[in-house]
C-alpha atoms as an extended CHARMM CRD file, in Angstrom:
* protein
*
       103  EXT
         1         1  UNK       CA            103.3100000000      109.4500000000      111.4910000000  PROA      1               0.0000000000
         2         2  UNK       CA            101.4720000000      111.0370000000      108.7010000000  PROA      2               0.0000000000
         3         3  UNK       CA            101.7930000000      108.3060000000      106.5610000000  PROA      3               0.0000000000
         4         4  UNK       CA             99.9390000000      105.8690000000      109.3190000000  PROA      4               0.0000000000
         5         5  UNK       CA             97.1840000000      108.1400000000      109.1760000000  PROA      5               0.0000000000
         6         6  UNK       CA             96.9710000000      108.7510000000      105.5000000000  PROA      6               0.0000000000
         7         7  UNK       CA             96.4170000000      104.3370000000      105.2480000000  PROA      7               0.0000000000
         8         8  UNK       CA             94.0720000000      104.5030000000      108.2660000000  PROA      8               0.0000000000
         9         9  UNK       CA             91.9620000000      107.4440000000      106.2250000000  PROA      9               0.0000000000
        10        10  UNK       CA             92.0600000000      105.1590000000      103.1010000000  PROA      10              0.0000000000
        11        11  UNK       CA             91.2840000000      102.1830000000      104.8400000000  PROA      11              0.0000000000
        12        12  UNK       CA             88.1370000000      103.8820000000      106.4670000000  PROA      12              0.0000000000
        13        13  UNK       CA             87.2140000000      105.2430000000      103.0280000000  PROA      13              0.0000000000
        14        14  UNK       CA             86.8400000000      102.2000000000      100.9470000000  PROA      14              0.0000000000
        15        15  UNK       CA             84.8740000000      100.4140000000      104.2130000000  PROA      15              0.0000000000
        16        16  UNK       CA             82.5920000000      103.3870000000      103.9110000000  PROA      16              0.0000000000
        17        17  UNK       CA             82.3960000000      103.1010000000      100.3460000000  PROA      17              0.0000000000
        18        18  UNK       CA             81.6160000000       99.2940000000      100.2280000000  PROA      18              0.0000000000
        19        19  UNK       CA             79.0070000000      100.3010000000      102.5810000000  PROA      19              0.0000000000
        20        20  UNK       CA             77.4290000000      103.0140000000      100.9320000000  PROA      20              0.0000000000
        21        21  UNK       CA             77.5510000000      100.6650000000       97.9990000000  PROA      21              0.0000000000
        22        22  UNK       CA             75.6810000000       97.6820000000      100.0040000000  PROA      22              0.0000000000
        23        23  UNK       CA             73.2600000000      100.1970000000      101.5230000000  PROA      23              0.0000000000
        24        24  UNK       CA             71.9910000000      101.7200000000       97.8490000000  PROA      24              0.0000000000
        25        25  UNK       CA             72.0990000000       98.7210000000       95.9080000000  PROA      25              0.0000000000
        26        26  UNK       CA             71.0270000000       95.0470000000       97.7070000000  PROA      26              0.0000000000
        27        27  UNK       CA             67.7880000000       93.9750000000       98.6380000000  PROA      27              0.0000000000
        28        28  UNK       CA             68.0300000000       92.2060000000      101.5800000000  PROA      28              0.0000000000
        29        29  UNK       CA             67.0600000000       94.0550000000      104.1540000000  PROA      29              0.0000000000
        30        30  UNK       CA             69.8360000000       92.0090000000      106.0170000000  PROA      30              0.0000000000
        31        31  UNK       CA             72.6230000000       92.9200000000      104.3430000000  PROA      31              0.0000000000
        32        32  UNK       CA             71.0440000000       96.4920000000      103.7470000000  PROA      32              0.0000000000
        33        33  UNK       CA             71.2900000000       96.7370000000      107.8850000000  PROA      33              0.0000000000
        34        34  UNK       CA             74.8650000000       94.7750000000      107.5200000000  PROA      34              0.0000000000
        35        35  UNK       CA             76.3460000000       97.5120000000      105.0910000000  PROA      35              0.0000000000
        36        36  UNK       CA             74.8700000000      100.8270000000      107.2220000000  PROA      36              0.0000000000
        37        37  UNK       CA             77.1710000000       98.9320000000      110.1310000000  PROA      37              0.0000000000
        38        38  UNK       CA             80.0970000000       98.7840000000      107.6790000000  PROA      38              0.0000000000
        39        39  UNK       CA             79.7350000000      102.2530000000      107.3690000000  PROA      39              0.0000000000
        40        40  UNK       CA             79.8290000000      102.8780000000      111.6630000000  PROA      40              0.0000000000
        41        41  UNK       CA             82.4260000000      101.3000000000      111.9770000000  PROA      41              0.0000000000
        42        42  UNK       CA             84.3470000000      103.5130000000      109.5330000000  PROA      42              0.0000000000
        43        43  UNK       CA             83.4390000000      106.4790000000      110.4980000000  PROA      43              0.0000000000
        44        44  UNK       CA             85.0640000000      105.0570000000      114.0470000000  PROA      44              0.0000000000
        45        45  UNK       CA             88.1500000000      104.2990000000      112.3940000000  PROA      45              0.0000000000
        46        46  UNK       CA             88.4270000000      107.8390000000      111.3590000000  PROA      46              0.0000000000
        47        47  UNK       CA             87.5430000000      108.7580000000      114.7750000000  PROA      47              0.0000000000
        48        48  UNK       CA             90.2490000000      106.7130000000      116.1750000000  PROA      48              0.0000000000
        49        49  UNK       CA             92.8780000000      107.6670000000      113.6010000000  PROA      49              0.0000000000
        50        50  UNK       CA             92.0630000000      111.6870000000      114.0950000000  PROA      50              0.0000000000
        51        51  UNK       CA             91.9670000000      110.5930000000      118.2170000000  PROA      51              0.0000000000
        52        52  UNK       CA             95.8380000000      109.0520000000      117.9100000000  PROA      52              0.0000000000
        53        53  UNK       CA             97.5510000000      110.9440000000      115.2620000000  PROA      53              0.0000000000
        54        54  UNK       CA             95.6640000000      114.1770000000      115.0390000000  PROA      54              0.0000000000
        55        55  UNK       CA             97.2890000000      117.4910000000      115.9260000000  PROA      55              0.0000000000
        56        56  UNK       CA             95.7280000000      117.2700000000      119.1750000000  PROA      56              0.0000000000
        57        57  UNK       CA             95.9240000000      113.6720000000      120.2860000000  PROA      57              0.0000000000
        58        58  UNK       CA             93.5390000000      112.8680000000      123.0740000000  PROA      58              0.0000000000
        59        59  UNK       CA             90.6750000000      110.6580000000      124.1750000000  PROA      59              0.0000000000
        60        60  UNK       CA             87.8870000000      112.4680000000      122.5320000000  PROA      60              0.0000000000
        61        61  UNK       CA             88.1220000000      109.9650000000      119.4370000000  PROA      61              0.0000000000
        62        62  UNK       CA             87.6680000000      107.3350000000      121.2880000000  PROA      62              0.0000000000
        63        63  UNK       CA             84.9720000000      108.6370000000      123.4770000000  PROA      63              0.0000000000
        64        64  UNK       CA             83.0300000000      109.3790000000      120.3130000000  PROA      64              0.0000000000
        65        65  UNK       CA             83.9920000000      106.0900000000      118.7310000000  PROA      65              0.0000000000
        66        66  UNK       CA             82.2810000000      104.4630000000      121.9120000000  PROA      66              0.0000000000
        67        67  UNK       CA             78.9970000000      106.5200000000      121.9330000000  PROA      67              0.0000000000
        68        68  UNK       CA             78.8710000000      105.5990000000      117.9030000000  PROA      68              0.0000000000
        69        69  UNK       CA             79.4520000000      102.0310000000      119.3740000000  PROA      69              0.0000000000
        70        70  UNK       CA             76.4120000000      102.0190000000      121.4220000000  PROA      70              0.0000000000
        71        71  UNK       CA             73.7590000000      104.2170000000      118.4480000000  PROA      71              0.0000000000
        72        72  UNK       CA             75.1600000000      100.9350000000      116.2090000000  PROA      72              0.0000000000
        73        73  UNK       CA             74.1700000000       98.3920000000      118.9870000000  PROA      73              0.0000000000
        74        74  UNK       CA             70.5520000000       99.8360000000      119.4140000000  PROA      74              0.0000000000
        75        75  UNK       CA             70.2710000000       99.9620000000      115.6870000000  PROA      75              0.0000000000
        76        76  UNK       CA             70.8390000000       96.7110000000      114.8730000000  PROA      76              0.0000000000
        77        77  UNK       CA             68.7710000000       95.5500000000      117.6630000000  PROA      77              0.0000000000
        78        78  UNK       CA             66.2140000000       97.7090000000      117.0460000000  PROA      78              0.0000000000
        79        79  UNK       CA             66.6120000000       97.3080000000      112.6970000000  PROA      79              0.0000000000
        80        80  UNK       CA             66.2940000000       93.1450000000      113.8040000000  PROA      80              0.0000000000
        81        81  UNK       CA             63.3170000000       93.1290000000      115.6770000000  PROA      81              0.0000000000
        82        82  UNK       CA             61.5310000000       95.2240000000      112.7170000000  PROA      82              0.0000000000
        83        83  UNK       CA             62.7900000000       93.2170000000      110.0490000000  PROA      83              0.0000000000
        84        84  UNK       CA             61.2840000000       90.3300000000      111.6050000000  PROA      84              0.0000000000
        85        85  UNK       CA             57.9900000000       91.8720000000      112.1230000000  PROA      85              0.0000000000
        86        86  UNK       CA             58.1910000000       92.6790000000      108.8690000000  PROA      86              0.0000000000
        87        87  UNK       CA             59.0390000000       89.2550000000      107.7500000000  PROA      87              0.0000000000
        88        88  UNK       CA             56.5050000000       87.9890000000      109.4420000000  PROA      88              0.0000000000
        89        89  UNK       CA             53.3540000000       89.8910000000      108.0870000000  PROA      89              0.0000000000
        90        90  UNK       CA             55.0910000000       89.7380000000      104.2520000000  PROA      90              0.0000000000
        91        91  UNK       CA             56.4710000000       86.5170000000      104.4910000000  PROA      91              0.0000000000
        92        92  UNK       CA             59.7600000000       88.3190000000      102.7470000000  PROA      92              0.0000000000
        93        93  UNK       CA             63.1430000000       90.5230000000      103.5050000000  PROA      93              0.0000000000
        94        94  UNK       CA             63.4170000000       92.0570000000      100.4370000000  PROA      94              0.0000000000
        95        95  UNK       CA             63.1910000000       95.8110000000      101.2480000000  PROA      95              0.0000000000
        96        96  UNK       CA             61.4640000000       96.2790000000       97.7600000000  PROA      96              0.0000000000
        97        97  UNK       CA             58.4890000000       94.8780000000       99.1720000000  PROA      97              0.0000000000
        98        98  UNK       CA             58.3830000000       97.0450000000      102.4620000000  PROA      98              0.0000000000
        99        99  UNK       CA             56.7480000000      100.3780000000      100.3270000000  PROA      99              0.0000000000
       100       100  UNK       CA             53.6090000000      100.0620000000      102.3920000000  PROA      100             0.0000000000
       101       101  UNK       CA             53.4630000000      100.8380000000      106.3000000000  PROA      101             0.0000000000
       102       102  UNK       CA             49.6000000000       98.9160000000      106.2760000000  PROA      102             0.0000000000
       103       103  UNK       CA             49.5280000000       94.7110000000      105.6730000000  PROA      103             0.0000000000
């Protein structure tokens, strides 16, 4: 059992890391708002992994993993809808160009 969760814990650490990775380094705001996902979703791997073969298996992880499920959804809808208002009044998604809060 322990070695299931050792691969799940690995597996969740290099999505985090590619995401952390995406999130500090690209420009696009797109794939800026596609990495900070990557990085949900491995923080509910973990929270899945700990949920099934923790030393108190239960339901908790995944209760957690849904809640983070739902912050993700509004995120992205909510990261969307001001990238394109954004995009609209600079004409660009490159979030080196988004320093200013005035057009």
């Amino acid at each position: 059992m322990s070695g299931m969760l050792g691969s799940y814990l690995m597996l969740a650490a290099i999505l985090f890391c590619l995401g952390l990775y995406g999130a500090l380094t690209k420009r696009s705001a797109v794939i800026v708002l596609l990495s900070i996902e990557l990085m949900l979703n491995a923080v509910n791997l973990n929270l899945i992994a700990f949920s099934k073969y923790g030393v108190v298996p239960g339901l908790k992880g995944q209760i957690f993993s849904l809640f983070n499920m739902t912050i993700a959804a509004a995120e992205a809808a909510v990261g969307i809808a001001i990238l394109i208002a954004l995009y609209r009044n600079k004409g660009t998604a490159n979030v080196d160009e988004f320093n200013e809060m005035k057009r």
